[in-house]
C-alpha positions in Angstrom: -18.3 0.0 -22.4 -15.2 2.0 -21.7 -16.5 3.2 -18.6 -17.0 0.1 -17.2 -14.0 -1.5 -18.3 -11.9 1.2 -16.0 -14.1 1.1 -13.3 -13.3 -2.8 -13.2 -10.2 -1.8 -13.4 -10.0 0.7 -10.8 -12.2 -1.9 -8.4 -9.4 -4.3 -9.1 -6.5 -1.9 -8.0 -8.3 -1.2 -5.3 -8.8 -4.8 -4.0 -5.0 -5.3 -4.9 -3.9 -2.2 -2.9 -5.8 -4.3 0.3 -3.4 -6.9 0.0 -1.2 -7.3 3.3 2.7 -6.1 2.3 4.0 -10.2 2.3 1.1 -11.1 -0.8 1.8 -8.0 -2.4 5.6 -9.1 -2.3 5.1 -12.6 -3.7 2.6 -11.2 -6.2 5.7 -9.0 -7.0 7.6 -12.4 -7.1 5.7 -13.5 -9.7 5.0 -10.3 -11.9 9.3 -9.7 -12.5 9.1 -13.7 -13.9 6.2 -12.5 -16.4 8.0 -9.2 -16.9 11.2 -10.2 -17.4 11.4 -13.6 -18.6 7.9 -14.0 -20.7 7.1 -10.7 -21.9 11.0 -9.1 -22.1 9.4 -5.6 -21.1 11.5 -2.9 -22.6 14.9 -4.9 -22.3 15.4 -3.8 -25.4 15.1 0.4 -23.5 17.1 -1.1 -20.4 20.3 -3.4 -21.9 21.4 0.0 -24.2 20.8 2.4 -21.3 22.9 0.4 -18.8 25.4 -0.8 -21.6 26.0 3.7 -23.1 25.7 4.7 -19.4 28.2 2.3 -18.0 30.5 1.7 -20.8 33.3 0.0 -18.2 31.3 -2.7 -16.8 31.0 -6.2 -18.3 28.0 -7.7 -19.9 27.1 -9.9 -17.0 27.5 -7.0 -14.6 25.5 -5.3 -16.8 22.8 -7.8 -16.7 23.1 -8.5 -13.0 21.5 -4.8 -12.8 19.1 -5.4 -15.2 17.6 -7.8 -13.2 17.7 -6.7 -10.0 16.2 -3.2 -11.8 13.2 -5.0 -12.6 13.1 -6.6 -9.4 12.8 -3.1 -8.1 10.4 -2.1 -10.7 7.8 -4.8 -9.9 8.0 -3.6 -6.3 8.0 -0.3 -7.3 4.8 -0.6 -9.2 2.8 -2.5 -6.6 4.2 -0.1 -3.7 2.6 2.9 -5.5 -1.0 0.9 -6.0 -1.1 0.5 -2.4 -0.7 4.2 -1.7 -4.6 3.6 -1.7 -4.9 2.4 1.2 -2.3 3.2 3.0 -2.8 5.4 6.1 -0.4 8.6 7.2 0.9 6.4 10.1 1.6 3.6 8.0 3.5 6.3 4.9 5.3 7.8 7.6 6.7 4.2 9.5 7.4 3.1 5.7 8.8 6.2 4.4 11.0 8.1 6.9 13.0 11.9 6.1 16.6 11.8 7.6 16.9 15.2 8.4 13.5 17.0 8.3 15.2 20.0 9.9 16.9 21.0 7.0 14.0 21.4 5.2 12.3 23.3 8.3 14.8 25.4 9.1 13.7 27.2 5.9 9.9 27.3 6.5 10.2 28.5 9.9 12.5 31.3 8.3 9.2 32.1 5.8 10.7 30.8 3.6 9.2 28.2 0.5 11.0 25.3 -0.6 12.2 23.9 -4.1 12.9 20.3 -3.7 14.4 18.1 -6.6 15.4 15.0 -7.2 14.5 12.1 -9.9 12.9 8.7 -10.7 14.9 7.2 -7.9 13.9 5.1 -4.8 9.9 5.1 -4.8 9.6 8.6 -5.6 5.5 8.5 -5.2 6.2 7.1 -1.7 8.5 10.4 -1.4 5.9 12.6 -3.0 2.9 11.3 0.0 5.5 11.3 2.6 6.6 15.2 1.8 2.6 16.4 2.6 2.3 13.7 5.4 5.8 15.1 7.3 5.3 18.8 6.9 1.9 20.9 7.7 2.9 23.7 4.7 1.6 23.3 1.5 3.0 20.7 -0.7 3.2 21.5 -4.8 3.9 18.3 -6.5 5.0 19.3 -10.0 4.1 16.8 -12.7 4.1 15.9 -16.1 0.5 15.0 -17.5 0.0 11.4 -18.9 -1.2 10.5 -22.0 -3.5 8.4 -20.7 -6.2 11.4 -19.4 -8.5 8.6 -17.3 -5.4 7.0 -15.6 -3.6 10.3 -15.2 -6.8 11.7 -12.9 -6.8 7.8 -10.9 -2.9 8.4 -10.1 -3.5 12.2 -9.1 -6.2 11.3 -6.7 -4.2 8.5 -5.6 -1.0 11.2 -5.1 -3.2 13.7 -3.5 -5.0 11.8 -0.8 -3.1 13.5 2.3 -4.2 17.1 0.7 -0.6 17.8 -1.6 -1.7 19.9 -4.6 -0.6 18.1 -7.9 0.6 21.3 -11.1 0.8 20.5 -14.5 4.4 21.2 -15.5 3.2 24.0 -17.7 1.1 25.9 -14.8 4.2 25.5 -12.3 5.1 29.5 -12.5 1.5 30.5 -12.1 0.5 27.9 -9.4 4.0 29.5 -7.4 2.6 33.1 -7.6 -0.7 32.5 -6.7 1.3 30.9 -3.5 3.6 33.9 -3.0 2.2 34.9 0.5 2.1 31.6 1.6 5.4 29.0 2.8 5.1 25.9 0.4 7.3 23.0 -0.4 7.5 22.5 -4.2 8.6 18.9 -5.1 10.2 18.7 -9.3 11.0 15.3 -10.3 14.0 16.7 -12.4 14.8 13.9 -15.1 11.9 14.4 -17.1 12.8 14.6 -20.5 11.9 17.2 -22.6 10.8 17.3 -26.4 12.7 18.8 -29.3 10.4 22.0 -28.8 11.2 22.4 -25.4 14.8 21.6 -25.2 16.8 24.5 -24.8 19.7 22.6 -22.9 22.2 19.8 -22.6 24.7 18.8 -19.9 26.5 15.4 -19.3 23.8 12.7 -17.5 25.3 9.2 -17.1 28.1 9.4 -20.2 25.6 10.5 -22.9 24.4 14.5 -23.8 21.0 14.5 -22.3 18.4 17.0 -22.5 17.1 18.4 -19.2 14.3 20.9 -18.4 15.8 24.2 -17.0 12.3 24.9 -14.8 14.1 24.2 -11.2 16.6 26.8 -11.9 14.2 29.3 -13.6 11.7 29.1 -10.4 15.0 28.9 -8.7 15.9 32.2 -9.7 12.8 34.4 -9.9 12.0 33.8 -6.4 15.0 33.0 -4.8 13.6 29.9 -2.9 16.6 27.6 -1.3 17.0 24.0 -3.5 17.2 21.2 -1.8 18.4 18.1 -3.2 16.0 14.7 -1.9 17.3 11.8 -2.2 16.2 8.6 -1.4 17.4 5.2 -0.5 15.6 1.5 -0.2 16.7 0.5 3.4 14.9 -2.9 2.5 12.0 -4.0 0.8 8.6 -2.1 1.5 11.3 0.5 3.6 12.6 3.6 2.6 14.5 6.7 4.1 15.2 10.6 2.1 17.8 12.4 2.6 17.7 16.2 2.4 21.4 18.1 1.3 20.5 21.7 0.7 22.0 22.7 -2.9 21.9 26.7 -2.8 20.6 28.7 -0.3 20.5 31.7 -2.8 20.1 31.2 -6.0 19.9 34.3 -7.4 23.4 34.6 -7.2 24.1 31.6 -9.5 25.4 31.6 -12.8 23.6 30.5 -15.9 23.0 26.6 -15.4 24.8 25.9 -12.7 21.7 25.1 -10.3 20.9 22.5 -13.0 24.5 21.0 -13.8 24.6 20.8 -10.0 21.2 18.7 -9.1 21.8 16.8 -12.2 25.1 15.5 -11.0 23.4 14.9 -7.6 21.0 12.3 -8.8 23.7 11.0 -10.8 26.0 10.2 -8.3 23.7 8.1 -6.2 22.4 6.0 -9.9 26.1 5.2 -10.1 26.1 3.8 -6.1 22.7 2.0 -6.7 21.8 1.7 -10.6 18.9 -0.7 -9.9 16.7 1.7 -8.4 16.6 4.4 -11.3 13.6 4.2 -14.1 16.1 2.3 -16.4 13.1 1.7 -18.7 12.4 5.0 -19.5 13.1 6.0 -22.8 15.6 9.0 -21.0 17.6 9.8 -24.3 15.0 10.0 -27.4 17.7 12.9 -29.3 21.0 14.6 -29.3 22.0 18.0 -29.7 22.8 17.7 -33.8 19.0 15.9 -34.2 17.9 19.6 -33.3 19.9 21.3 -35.6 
């Protein structure tokens, strides 16, 4: 029974990702009234979020970001269903890199890749567009879903253009078993650790927030350049990522300061456009003294 309940499912996904971009949009429409309005999803993550991170705004600005967050969200949602479908032409007209030659300018050299960045913008648009743009291998660094069935259906869906999805845990050993080869590795950098595996705290959006260490430890043992990607919504169903190269040589960094610094990055552009960070993420389970 299972198995044919997620293959109707998966048939149904499919048949939505066929939908031309203007249905999908007023489907969209549609789902952020549901979402919002009928079934509340997680306002009661979002409100505290947006209220502890921006403790100066009112409540009605407050809210006015709220909404337009789950606006996004809808969009977001749909936009990465229709990665089924969607061809490299049509990723790469959708989906466009500012300055690819910062990134290049390193593989041409030999030399692999680190790119970081968050929840931010349509980050699975990002992670198809980074294997569609460049011809090196792509390493898209992950954290495995619960959900084991729908955690294979969104890796396949990820993969389609040949990018090579690694558990978080397997990220040092999928890196050396690529050391004679020129790869991009993409880290979606606000992950957030559990109690076992926190080891470090900086300042994220006014609150202490726990943040994994692995860009900075990969960082450092092979001395690959970090590049910060960020990335903006031009307008709906349009997207462009920026590249700014963080450290050229990291091994000459001190202790945390490759992770203070791309932490701050992604900060700065939530605090220019808040709606399009994963507000309903539950980013800050535990403080420093619930460890002790």
């Amino acid at each position: 029974m299972k198995k044919v309940l997620w293959g109707l499912t998966k048939f149904s996904l499919y048949l939505l990702a066929l939908l031309p971009f203007p249905v999908l949009y007023l489907l969209s429409d549609f789902c952020y009234y549901i979402l919002y309005y009928v079934i509340k999803y997680r306002r009661h993550v979002v409100m505290p979020n947006l209220r502890n991170s921006f403790p100066k705004k009112s409540e009605e600005e407050l809210r006015q970001i709220e909404k337009k967050y789950f606006k996004f969200l809808c969009d977001n949602i749909l936009e990465s269903f229709k990665m089924l479908t969607m061809t490299r032409r049509e990723i790469s007209r959708r989906f466009k890199f500012v300055n690819p030659e910062v990134v290049n300018q390193f593989l041409q050299q030999g030399r692999s890749v680190l790119l970081t960045g968050g929840h931010y913008g349509n980050w699975e648009w990002g992670n198809l567009s980074v294997k569609a743009s460049f011809s090196n291998d792509v390493l898209v660094i992950y954290k495995p879903l619960q959900n084991v069935k729908f955690g294979e259906f969104m890796n396949a869906m990820r993969s389609r253009f040949g990018t090579t999805m690694v558990p978080m845990k397997l990220t040092l050993r999928k890196i050396v078993e690529h050391k004679n080869k020129t790869f991009v590795a993409v880290f979606v950098s606000d992950q957030t650790p559990t109690k076992d595996e926190s080891q470090f705290f900086t300042k994220f959006l006014n609150q202490d927030t726990a943040v994994f260490l692995g860009v900075e430890k990969i960082a450092k043992v092979t001395g690959n350049p970090v590049i910060f990607c960020q990335i903006d919504r031009v307008r709906r169903g349009y997207y462009q990522a920026t590249f700014t190269t963080l450290f050229e040589d990291p091994k000459q960094t001190a202790d945390h300061e490759i992770t203070i610094t791309h932490t701050q990055k992604l900060e700065s552009y939530i605090k220019a456009k808040p709606e399009l960070w994963l507000w309903s993420h539950r980013r800050w389970k535990f403080k420093p003294e619930d460890l002790k």
